[in-house]
ROLUM-895480 format. One record per atom (N, C-alpha, C): residue in one letter; z, y, x. Coordinates in steps of 0.001 Angstrom, whole numbers, plus 500000, padded with zeros to 6 digits. Example, Ala and Ser with C-alpha at 12.3 -4.5 7.8 and 13.67 -1.06 7.14 Angstrom:
<nodes>
a507800494310513190 a507800495500512300 a507800496700513200 s507080497750512850 s507140498940513670 s507870500030512900 
</nodes>
This chain:
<nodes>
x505189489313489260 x503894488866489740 x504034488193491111 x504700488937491950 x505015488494493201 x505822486780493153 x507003486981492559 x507396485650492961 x506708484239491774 x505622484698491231 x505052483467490604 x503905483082491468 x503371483957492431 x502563483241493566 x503074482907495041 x504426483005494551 x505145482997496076 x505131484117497009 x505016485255496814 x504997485853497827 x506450486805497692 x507114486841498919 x508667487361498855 x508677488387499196 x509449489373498602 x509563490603498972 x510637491242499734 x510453492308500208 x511704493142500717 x512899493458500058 x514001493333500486 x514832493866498901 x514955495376499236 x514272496066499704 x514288497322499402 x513217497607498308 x512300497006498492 x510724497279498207 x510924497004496221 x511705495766496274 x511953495050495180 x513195496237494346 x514026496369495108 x515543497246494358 x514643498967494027 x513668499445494867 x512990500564494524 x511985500564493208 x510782499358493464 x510454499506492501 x511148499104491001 x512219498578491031 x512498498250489389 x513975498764489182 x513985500008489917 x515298500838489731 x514454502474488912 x514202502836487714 x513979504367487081 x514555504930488029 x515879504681488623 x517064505678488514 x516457506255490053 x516362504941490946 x515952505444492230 x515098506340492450 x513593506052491803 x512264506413491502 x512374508004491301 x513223507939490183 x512979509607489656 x513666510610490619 x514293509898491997 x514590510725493236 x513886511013493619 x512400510325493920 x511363510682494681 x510360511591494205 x510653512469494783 x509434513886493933 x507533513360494822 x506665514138493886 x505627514164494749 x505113515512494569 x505085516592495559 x504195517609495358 x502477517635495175 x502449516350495598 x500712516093495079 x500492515129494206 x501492515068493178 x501720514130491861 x500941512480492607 x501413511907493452 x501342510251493524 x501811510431492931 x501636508504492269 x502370507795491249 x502861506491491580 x503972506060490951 x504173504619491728 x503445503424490675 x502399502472491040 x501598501382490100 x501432500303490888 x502226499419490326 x502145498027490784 x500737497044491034 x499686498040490377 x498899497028490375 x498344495778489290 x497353495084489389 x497350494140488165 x497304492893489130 x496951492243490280 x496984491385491109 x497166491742492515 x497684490668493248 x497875490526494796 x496488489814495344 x496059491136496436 x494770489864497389 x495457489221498473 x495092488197498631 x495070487607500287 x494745488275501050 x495237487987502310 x494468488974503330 x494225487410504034 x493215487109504610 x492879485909505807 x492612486416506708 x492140485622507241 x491657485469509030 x492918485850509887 x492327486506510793 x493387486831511799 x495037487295511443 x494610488406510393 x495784488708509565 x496204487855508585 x496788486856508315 x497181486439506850 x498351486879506208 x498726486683504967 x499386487798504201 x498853487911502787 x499490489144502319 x499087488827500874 x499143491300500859 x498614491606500081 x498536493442499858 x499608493477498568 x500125494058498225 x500511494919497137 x500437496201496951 x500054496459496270 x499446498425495512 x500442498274495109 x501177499917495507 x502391500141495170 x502460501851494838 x501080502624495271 x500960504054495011 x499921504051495623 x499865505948494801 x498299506021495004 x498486507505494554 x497941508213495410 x497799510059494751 x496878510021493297 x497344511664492927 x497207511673491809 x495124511631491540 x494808511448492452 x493027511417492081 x492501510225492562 x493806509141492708 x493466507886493218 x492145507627494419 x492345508801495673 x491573509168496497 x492213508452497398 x493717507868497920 x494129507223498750 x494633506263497975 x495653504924498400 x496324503990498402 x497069503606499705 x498366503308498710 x499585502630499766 x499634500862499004 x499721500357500278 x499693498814500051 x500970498141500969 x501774497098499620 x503032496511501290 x502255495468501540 x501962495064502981 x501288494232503429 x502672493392503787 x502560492061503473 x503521490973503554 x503136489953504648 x503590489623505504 x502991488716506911 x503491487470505839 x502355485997506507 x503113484914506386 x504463485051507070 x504640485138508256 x506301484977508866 x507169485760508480 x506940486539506914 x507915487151506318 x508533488872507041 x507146489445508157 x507402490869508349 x506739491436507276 x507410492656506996 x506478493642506081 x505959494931506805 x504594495610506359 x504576496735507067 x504265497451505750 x503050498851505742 x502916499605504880 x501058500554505372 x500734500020504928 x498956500284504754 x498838501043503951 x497551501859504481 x496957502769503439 x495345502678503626 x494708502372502331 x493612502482502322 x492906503830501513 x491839504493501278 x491247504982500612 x490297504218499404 x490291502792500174 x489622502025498906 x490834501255497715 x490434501223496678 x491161500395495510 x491374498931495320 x492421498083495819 x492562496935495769 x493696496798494864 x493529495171494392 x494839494959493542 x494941494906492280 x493535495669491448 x493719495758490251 x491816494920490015 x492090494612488672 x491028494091487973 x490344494861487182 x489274495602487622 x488393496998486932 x487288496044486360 x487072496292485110 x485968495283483989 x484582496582484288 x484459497387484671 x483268498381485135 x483685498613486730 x483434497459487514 x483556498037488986 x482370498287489963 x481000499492489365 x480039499409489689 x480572500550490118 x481676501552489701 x482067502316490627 x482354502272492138 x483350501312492377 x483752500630493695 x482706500705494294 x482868501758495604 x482076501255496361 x481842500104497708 x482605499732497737 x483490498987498498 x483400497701498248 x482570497024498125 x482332495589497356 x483639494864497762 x484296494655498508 x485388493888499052 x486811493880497908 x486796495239497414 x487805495549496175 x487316494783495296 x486667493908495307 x486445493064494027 x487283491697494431 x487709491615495138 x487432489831496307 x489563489650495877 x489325488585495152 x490704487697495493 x491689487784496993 x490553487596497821 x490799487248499055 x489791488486500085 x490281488834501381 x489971489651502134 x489711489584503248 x489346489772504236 x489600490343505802 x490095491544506073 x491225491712506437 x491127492953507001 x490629493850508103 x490599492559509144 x489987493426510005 x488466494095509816 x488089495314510502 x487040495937509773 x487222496363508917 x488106496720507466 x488113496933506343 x489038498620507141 x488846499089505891 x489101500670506162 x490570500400505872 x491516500264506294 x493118500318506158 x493945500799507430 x494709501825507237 x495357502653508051 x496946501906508209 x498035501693509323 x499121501180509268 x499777502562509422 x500601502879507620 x501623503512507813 x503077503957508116 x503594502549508499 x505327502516508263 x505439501183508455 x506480500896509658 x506817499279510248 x507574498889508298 x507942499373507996 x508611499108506258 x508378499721505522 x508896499198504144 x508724500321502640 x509892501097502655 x510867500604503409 x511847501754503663 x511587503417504366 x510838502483505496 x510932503826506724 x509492504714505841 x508345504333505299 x507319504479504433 x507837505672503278 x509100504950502897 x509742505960501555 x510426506976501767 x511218506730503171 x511546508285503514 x511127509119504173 x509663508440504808 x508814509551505671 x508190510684504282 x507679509616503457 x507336510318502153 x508285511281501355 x509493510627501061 x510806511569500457 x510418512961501436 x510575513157502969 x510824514181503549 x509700515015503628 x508307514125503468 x507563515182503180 x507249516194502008 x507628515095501099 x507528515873499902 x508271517141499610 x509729516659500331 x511027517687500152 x510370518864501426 x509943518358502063 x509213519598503300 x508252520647502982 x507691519901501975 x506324520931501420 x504970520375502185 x505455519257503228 x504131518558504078 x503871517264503174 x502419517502503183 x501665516485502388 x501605515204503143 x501306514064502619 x501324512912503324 x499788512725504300 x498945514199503976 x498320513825504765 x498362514080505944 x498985514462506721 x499248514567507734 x499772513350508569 x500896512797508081 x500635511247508844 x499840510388508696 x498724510303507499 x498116509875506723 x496714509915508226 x496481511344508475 x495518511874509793 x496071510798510991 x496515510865510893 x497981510767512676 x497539508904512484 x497565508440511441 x497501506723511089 x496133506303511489 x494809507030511052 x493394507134511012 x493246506487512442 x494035506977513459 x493818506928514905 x494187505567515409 x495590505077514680 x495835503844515086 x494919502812514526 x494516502094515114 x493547500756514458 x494535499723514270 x494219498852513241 x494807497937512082 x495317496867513012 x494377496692514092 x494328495397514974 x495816495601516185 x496238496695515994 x497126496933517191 x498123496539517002 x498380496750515071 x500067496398514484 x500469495229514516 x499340493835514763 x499624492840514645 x500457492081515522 
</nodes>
């Protein structure tokens, strides 16, 4: 999906998701799952970029997104709202913006979790292996505002 709209990935991000072998290393004590998603939004304005849904706990109450810079940095977002996929009943969404091709982020409820999908995957690996839930950095992220990472 990614490289038919141009957007380039990490080769970590890329060798994780389409490795089983890697994947089934990563435990979750609060059953996340790893889901690609059915589309990539834009992000505009100040931020430009493109989101990828890449996980999401098991009551799809949070989301992890790799946020891709035009100048080719990656970081690692978390929203509580659902982007990325194409829901044919999205009167659920409350969030009218999860409908939108295209985005703003600023203002939008998204937390910066991890300068990478690397450093992202083993904060997660260690929590899981710790018995600490991700919400705890998940809290600790709430505080930083979106506008600072840029």
């Amino acid at each position: 999906m990614a490289r038919i709209v141009g957007v380039p990935l990490s080769q970590s991000f890329t060798r994780f998701m389409s490795s089983l072998e890697m994947q089934s290393r990563v435990g979750s004590c609060t059953a996340c799952y790893l889901d690609p998603g059915h589309r990539i939004v834009q992000t505009i304005g100040a931020i430009e970029g493109s989101l990828l849904h890449f996980l999401s706990d098991s009551q799809s109450c949070t989301h992890w997104y790799l946020r891709v810079l035009r100048n080719g940095d990656y970081t690692v977002l978390e929203s509580d709202d659902l982007y990325c996929y194409q829901i044919e009943n999205s009167e659920w969404i409350e969030n009218p913006s999860c409908r939108l091709e295209r985005i703003y982020l600023t203002g939008l409820d998204f937390a910066y979790c991890a300068p990478s999908f690397s450093h992202c995957l083993y904060r997660f690996w260690i929590e899981m292996k710790s018995g600490t839930h991700c919400w705890t950095t998940r809290v600790a992220a709430r505080s930083t505002h979106l506008n600072s990472t840029t």
